[in-house]
C-alpha positions in Angstrom: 23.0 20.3 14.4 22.3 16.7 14.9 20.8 14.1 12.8 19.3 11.1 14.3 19.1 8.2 11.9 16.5 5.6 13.1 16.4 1.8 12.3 12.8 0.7 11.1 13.4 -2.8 11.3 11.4 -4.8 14.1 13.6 -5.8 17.0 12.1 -9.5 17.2 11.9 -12.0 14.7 9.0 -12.7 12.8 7.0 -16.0 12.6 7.5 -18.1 9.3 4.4 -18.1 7.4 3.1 -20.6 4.5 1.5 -18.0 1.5 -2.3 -19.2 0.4 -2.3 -20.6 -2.6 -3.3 -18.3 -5.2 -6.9 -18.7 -7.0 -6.6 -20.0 -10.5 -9.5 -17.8 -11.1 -12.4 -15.5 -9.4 -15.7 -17.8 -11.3 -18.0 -18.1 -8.4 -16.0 -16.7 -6.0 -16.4 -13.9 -2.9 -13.9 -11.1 -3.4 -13.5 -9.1 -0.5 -12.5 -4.8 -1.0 -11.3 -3.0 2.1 -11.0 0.7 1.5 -9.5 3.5 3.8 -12.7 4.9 3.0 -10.9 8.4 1.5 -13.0 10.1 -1.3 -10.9 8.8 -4.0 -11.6 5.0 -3.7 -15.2 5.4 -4.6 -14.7 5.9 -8.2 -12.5 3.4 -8.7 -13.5 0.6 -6.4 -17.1 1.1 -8.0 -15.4 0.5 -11.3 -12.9 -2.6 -10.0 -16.1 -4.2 -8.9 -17.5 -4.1 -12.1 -14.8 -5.5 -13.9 -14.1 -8.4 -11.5 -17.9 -9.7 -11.8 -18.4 -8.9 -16.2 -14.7 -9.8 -16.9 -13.8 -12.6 -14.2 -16.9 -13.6 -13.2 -16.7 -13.0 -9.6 -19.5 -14.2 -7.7 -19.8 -11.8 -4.7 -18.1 -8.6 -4.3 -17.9 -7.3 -0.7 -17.0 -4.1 -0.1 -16.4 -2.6 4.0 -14.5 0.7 4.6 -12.3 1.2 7.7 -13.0 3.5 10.2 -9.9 4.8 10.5 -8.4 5.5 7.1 -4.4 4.9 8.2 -4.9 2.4 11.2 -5.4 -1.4 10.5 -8.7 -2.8 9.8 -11.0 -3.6 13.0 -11.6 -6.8 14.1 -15.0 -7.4 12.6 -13.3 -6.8 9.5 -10.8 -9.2 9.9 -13.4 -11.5 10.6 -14.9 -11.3 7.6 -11.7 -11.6 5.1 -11.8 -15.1 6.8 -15.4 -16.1 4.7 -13.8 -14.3 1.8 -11.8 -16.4 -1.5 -10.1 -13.4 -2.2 -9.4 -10.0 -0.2 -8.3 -6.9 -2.1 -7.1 -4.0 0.0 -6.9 0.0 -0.9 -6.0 3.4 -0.8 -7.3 6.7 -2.0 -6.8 10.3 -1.5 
């Protein structure tokens, strides 16, 4: 028997990035959820938006669900997080 041990790093280098600068806090702002759209995220993301608009104020909460719960979120998508302050991203089984 034979046991094939695979390296999961990526074979190129990666572009350097600058991080955003964090929020000091969500008064006012649009908070973005993107869910993976499984049954358990309903619950919880019903109950995470509720806390960030009564306990932080948000302004707008935002909520889209992929179409594909374990691929990357579309394009359109994407193009939305870019109007967002804040983008909060989630998983649910």
């Amino acid at each position: 028997m034979t046991i094939q041990v695979l390296d999961p790093t990526h074979e190129t280098e990666s572009k350097p990035f600058i991080a955003a600068k964090g929020l000091k806090n969500l008064n006012g702002a649009k908070v973005g959820i993107i869910s993976n759209g499984k049954k358990g995220t309903f619950h919880f993301f019903n109950a995470l938006e509720n806390l960030l608009i009564k306990k932080h104020q948000a302004g707008e909460v935002i909520r889209v669900i992929k179409k594909n719960y374990s691929a990357p979120a579309e394009e359109e998508i994407m193009k939305e997080v870019k109007k967002w302050d804040a983008a909060i991203a989630g998983v649910g089984d």
